[in-house]
NUVEXGU-140781 format. One record per atom (N, C-alpha, C): residue in one letter; x, y, z. Coordinates in steps of 0.05 Angstrom, whole numbers, padded with zeros to 5 digits, always signed. Each point is the difference from the previous one (the first is absolute). Example, Ala and Ser with C-alpha at 12.3 -4.5 7.8 and 13.67 -1.06 7.14 Angstrom:
2
a+00264-00114+00156
a-00018+00024+00000
a+00018+00024+00000
s-00007+00021-00014
s+00016+00024+00001
s-00015+00022+00014
//
This chain:
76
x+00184-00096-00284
x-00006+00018+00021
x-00010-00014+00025
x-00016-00018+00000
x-00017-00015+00016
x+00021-00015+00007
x+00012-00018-00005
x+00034-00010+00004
x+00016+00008+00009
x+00003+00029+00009
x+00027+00020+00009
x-00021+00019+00029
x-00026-00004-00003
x-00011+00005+00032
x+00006-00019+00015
x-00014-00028-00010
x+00000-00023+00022
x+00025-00006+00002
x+00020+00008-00005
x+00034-00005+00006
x+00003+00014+00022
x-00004+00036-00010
x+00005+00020+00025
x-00016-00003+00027
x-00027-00018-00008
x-00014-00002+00022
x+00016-00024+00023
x+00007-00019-00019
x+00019-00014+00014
x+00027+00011+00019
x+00014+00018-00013
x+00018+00007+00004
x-00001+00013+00029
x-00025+00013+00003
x-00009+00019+00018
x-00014-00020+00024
x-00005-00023-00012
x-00010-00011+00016
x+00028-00020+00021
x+00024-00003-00010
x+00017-00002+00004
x+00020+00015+00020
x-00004+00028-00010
x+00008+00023+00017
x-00015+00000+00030
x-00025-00001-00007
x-00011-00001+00029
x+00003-00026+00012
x+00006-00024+00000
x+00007-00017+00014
x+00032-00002+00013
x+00027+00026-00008
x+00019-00001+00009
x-00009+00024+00015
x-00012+00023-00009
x-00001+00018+00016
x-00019-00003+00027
x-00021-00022+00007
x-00015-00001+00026
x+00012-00012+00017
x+00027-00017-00004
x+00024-00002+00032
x+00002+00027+00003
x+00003+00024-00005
x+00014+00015+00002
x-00022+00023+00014
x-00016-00003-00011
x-00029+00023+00004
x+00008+00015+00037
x-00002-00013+00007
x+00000+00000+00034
x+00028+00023+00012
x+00014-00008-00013
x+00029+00007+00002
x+00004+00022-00011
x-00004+00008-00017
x+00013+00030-00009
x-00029+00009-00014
x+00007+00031-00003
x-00024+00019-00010
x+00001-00002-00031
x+00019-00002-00004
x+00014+00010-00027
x-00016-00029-00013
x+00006-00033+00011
x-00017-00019-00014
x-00019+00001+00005
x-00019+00015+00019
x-00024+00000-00004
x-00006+00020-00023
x+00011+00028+00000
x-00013+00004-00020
x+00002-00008-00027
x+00022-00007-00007
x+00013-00014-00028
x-00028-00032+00001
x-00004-00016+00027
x-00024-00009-00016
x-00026+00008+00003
x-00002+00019+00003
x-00023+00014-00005
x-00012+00001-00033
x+00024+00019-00007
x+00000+00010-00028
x-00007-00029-00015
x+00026-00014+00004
x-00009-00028-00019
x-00019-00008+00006
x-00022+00003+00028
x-00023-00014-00007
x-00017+00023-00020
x+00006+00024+00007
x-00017+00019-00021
x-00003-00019-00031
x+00031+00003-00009
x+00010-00007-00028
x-00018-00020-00004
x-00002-00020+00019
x-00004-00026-00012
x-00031+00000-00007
x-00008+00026+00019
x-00039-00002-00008
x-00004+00016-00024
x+00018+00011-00003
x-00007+00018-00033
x+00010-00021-00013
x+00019-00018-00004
x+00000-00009-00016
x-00015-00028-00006
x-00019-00003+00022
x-00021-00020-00006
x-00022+00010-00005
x-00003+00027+00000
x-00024+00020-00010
x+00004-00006-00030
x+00018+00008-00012
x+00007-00005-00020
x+00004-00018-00018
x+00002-00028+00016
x-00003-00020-00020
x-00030-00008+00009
x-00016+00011+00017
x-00026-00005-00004
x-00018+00013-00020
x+00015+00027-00005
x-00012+00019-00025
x-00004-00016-00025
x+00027-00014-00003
x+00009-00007-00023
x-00019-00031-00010
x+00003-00010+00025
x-00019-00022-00005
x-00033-00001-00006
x-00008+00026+00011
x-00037+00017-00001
x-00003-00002-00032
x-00018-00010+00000
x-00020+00002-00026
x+00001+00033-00016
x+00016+00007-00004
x-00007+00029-00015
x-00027+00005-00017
x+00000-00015-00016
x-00024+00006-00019
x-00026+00001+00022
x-00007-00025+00017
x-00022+00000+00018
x-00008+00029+00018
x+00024+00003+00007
x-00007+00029+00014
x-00005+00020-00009
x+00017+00005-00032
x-00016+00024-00020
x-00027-00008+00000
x-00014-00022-00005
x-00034-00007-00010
x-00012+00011+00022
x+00012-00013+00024
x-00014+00009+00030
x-00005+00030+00002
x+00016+00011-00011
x+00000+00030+00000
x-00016+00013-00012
x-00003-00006-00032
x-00016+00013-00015
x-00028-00012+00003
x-00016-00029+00013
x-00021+00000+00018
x+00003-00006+00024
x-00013+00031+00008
x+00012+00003+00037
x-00035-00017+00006
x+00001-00008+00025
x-00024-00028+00001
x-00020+00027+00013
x-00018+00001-00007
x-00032+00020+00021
x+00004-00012+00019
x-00004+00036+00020
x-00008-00003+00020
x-00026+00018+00008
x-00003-00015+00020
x-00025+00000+00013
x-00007+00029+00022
x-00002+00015-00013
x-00012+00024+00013
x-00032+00000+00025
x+00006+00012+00015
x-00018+00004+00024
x-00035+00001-00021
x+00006+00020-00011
x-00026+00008-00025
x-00014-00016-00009
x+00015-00028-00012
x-00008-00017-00007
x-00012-00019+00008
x-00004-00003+00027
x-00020-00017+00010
x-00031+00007+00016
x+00007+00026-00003
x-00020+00021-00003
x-00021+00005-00030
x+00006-00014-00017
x-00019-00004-00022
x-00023-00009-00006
x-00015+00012-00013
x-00022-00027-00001
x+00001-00018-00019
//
């Protein structure tokens, strides 16, 4: 999986280097690289998911860290 993003990320990253001669010149390549830059950020969203510590973030979750209420320094 992690092998078949960083390909498409390539791929995309490829696309946008034939498509920015062109950007200037027609509407149609700007928006076509538009999109591929969309694509290419979801799919680095994605291999950043993949790479995130899963387990770490469940622990983080189930102890959320105290916070510090106004009240509380109002104590004696």
């Amino acid at each position: 999986m992690k092998k078949e993003l960083i390909k498409s990320i390539k791929e995309k990253e490829e696309q946008l280097l034939k498509l920015k001669e062109h950007v200037d010149r027609s509407v149609i390549c700007s928006e076509l690289y538009n999109k591929v830059v969309l694509e290419k950020a979801i799919l680095k969203k994605q291999l950043d998911d993949l790479e995130r510590n899963k387990f770490a973030d469940k622990v983080r979750y189930l102890f959320p860290c105290k916070k510090t209420r106004i009240c509380d320094y109002f104590r004696k």
